[in-house]
Structures are given as C-alpha cells and as structure tokens.
N, C-alpha and C positions, 0 to 999 in steps of 0.2 A: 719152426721158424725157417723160413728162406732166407739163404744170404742175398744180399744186395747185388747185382748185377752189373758189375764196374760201367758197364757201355751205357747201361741207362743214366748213369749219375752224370750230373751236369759238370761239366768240364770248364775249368775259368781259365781263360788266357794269363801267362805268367804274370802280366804284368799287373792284373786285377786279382789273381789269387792270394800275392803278399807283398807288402815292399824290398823292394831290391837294398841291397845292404849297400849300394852308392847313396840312396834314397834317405836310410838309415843315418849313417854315417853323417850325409849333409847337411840333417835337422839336427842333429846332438853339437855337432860343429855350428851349427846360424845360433843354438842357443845359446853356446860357450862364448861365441862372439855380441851375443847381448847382454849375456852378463857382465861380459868385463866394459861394454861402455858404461851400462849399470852401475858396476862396481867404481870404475873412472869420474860417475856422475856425485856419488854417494859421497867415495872420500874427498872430494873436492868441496863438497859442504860442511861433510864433519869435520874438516879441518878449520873454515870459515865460521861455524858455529859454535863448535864445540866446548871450543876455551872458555874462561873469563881472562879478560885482560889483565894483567899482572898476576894471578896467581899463578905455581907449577902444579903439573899434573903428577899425580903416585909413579910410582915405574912401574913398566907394561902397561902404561895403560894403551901406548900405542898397538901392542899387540893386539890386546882386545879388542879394540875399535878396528882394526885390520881385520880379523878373525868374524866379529859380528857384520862388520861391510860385507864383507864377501857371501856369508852364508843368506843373506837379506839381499844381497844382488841376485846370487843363483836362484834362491827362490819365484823372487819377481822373474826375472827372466823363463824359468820352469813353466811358473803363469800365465804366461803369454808378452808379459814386459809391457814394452813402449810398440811392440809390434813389427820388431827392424826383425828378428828371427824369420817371424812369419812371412816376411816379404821375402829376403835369401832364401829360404826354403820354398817359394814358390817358384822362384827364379830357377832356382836348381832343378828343378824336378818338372821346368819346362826345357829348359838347356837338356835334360837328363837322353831326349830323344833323337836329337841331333846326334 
C-alpha cells in the first residue's frame, strides 16, 4: 500500500472545510432565541386554556406545565420552529464576512 501523498489531496479553503465556532455559536444562540419566543408563545396559551374556570389546580402543577412548555418549545425550535432561527443564522453568517 502507498500512503496518500498530502500534495495530491485536495485542499478546502477554511471556510468550506468546517464551520467557524462564531458560525457555531450563532446557530445554537438563533435557536435559544427561538425557543424562548416559542416557549413565550406556548405558556401564554397554557395559561389561557388550561384552567377550568372555577376549579384549583393540584400543586406543582405549575411546575410541570413550565417544565413540559419548555422541553416542547426546545424541541420545536431543534426542528426548525416558526423559522426566526433559520433567518438570524442566515443573517449571521452573511454579517459573518464583513
């Protein structure tokens, strides 16, 4: 077996080899920022729907429903959301070159 010959292998410009950790950074950051309008969107309904009028709710149950909002916003968000991530990350990472 011959080794591979570094000069022959094709050589990718940095910026096509991997993303840049600003790059990184900016999309994990656009999706944090989607989740939480997400999440802003979500409890603002469970709160409007959730009840019956005149009964109490158990205790904790507000945690829960805090706990499941969130885990069901980051998800959606993970997913692509309402698509606000994917626009700041395009933004970013045309600003990224200036």
């Amino acid at each position: 077996m011959n080794p591979i010959d570094s000069l022959s292998a094709p050589v990718l410009p940095p910026q096509v080899a991997a993303p840049s950790s600003t790059a990184l950074r900016g999309a994990k950051a656009a999706r944090e920022f989607e989740a939480q309008l997400i999440s802003n969107v979500l409890e603002s309904l469970e709160q409007t729907f959730a009840a019956i009028p005149g009964e109490d709710s158990p205790a904790g149950t507000d945690d829960y429903n805090y706990l499941g909002t969130q885990a069901l916003a980051g998800a959606l968000a993970d997913r692509g959301g309402f698509g606000i991530g994917a626009l700041i990350s395009r933004y970013l990472a045309g600003d990224e070159g200036k």
